[in-house]
C-alpha positions as YAML, in Angstrom:
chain: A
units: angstrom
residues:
- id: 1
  name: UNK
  ca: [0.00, 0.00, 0.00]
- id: 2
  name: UNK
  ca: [2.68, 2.15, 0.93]
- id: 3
  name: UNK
  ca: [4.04, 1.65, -2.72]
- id: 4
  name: UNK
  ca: [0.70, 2.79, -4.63]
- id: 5
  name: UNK
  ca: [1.33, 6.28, -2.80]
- id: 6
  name: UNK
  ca: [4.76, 6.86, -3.62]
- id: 7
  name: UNK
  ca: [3.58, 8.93, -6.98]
- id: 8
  name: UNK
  ca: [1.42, 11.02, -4.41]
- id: 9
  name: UNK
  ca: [4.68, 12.03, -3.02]
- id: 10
  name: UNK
  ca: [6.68, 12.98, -6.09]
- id: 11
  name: UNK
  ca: [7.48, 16.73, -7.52]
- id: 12
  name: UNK
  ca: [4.53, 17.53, -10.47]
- id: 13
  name: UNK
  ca: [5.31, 16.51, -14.26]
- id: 14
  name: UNK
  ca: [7.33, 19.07, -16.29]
- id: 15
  name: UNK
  ca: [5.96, 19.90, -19.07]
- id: 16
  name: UNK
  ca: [8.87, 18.42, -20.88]
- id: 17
  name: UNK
  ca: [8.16, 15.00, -18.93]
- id: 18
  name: UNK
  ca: [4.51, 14.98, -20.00]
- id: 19
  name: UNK
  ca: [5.17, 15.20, -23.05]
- id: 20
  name: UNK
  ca: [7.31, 12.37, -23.19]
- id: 21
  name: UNK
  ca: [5.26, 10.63, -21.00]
- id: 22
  name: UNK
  ca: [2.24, 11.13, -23.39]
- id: 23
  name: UNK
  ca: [4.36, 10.09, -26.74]
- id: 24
  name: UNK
  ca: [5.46, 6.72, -25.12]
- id: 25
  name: UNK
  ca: [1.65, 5.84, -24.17]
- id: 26
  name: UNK
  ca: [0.64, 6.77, -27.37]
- id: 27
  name: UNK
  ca: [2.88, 4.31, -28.91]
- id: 28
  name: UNK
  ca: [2.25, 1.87, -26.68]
- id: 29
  name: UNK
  ca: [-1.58, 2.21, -27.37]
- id: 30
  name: UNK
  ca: [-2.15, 2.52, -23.56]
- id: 31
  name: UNK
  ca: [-3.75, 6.26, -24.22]
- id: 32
  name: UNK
  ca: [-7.35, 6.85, -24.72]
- id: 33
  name: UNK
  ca: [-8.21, 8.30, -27.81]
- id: 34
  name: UNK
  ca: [-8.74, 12.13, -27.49]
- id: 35
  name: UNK
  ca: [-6.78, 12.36, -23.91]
- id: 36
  name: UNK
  ca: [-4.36, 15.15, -23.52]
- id: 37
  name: UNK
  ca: [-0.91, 15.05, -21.70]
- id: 38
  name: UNK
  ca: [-0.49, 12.83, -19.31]
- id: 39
  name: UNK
  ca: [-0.65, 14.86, -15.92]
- id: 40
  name: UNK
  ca: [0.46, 12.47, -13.23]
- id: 41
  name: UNK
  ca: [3.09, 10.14, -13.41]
- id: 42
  name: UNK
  ca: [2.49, 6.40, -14.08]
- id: 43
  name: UNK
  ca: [2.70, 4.10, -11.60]
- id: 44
  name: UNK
  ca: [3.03, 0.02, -12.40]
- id: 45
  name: UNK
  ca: [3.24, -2.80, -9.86]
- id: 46
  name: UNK
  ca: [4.30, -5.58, -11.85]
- id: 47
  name: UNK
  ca: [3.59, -8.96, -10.60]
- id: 48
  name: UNK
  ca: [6.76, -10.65, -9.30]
- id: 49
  name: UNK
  ca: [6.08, -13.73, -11.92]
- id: 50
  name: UNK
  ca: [6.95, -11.37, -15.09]
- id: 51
  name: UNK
  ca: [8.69, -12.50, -18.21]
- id: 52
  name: UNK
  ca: [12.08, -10.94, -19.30]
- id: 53
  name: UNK
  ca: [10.00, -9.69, -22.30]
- id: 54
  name: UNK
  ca: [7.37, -8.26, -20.08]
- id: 55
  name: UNK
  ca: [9.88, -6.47, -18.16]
- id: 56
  name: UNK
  ca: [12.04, -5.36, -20.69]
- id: 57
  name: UNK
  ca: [10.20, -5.51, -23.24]
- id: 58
  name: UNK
  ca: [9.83, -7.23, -26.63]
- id: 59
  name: UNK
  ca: [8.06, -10.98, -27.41]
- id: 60
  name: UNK
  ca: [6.07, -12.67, -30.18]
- id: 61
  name: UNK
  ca: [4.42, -8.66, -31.21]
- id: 62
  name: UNK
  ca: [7.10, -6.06, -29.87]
- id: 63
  name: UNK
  ca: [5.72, -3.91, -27.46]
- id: 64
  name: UNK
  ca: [7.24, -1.35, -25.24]
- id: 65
  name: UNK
  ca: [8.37, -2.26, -22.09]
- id: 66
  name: UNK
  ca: [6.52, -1.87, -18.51]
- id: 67
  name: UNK
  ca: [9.74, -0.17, -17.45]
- id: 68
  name: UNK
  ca: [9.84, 1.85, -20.37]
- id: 69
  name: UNK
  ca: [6.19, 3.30, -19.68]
- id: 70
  name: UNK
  ca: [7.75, 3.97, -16.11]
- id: 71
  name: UNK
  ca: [9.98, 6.97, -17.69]
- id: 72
  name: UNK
  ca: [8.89, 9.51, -15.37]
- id: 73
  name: UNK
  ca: [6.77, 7.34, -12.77]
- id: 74
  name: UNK
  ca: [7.26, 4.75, -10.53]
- id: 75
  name: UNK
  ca: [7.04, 1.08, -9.65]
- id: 76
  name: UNK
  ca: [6.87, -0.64, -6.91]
...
Protein backbone atom coordinates (compact mmCIF):
# COMPACT_ATOMS: atom_id res chain seq x y z
CA UNK A 1 0.00 0.00 0.00
CA UNK A 2 2.68 2.15 0.93
CA UNK A 3 4.04 1.65 -2.72
CA UNK A 4 0.70 2.79 -4.63
CA UNK A 5 1.33 6.28 -2.80
CA UNK A 6 4.76 6.86 -3.62
CA UNK A 7 3.58 8.93 -6.98
CA UNK A 8 1.42 11.02 -4.41
CA UNK A 9 4.68 12.03 -3.02
CA UNK A 10 6.68 12.98 -6.09
CA UNK A 11 7.48 16.73 -7.52
CA UNK A 12 4.53 17.53 -10.47
CA UNK A 13 5.31 16.51 -14.26
CA UNK A 14 7.33 19.07 -16.29
CA UNK A 15 5.96 19.90 -19.07
CA UNK A 16 8.87 18.42 -20.88
CA UNK A 17 8.16 15.00 -18.93
CA UNK A 18 4.51 14.98 -20.00
CA UNK A 19 5.17 15.20 -23.05
CA UNK A 20 7.31 12.37 -23.19
CA UNK A 21 5.26 10.63 -21.00
CA UNK A 22 2.24 11.13 -23.39
CA UNK A 23 4.36 10.09 -26.74
CA UNK A 24 5.46 6.72 -25.12
CA UNK A 25 1.65 5.84 -24.17
CA UNK A 26 0.64 6.77 -27.37
CA UNK A 27 2.88 4.31 -28.91
CA UNK A 28 2.25 1.87 -26.68
CA UNK A 29 -1.58 2.21 -27.37
CA UNK A 30 -2.15 2.52 -23.56
CA UNK A 31 -3.75 6.26 -24.22
CA UNK A 32 -7.35 6.85 -24.72
CA UNK A 33 -8.21 8.30 -27.81
CA UNK A 34 -8.74 12.13 -27.49
CA UNK A 35 -6.78 12.36 -23.91
CA UNK A 36 -4.36 15.15 -23.52
CA UNK A 37 -0.91 15.05 -21.70
CA UNK A 38 -0.49 12.83 -19.31
CA UNK A 39 -0.65 14.86 -15.92
CA UNK A 40 0.46 12.47 -13.23
CA UNK A 41 3.09 10.14 -13.41
CA UNK A 42 2.49 6.40 -14.08
CA UNK A 43 2.70 4.10 -11.60
CA UNK A 44 3.03 0.02 -12.40
CA UNK A 45 3.24 -2.80 -9.86
CA UNK A 46 4.30 -5.58 -11.85
CA UNK A 47 3.59 -8.96 -10.60
CA UNK A 48 6.76 -10.65 -9.30
CA UNK A 49 6.08 -13.73 -11.92
CA UNK A 50 6.95 -11.37 -15.09
CA UNK A 51 8.69 -12.50 -18.21
CA UNK A 52 12.08 -10.94 -19.30
CA UNK A 53 10.00 -9.69 -22.30
CA UNK A 54 7.37 -8.26 -20.08
CA UNK A 55 9.88 -6.47 -18.16
CA UNK A 56 12.04 -5.36 -20.69
CA UNK A 57 10.20 -5.51 -23.24
CA UNK A 58 9.83 -7.23 -26.63
CA UNK A 59 8.06 -10.98 -27.41
CA UNK A 60 6.07 -12.67 -30.18
CA UNK A 61 4.42 -8.66 -31.21
CA UNK A 62 7.10 -6.06 -29.87
CA UNK A 63 5.72 -3.91 -27.46
CA UNK A 64 7.24 -1.35 -25.24
CA UNK A 65 8.37 -2.26 -22.09
CA UNK A 66 6.52 -1.87 -18.51
CA UNK A 67 9.74 -0.17 -17.45
CA UNK A 68 9.84 1.85 -20.37
CA UNK A 69 6.19 3.30 -19.68
CA UNK A 70 7.75 3.97 -16.11
CA UNK A 71 9.98 6.97 -17.69
CA UNK A 72 8.89 9.51 -15.37
CA UNK A 73 6.77 7.34 -12.77
CA UNK A 74 7.26 4.75 -10.53
CA UNK A 75 7.04 1.08 -9.65
CA UNK A 76 6.87 -0.64 -6.91
Amino acid sequence: MLAKRMPTILPPLTFEEALETTKIHSVAGVLDPGAGLVGVRPFRAPHHTISDAGLIGGGAIPAPAKSRLLTTGCCS
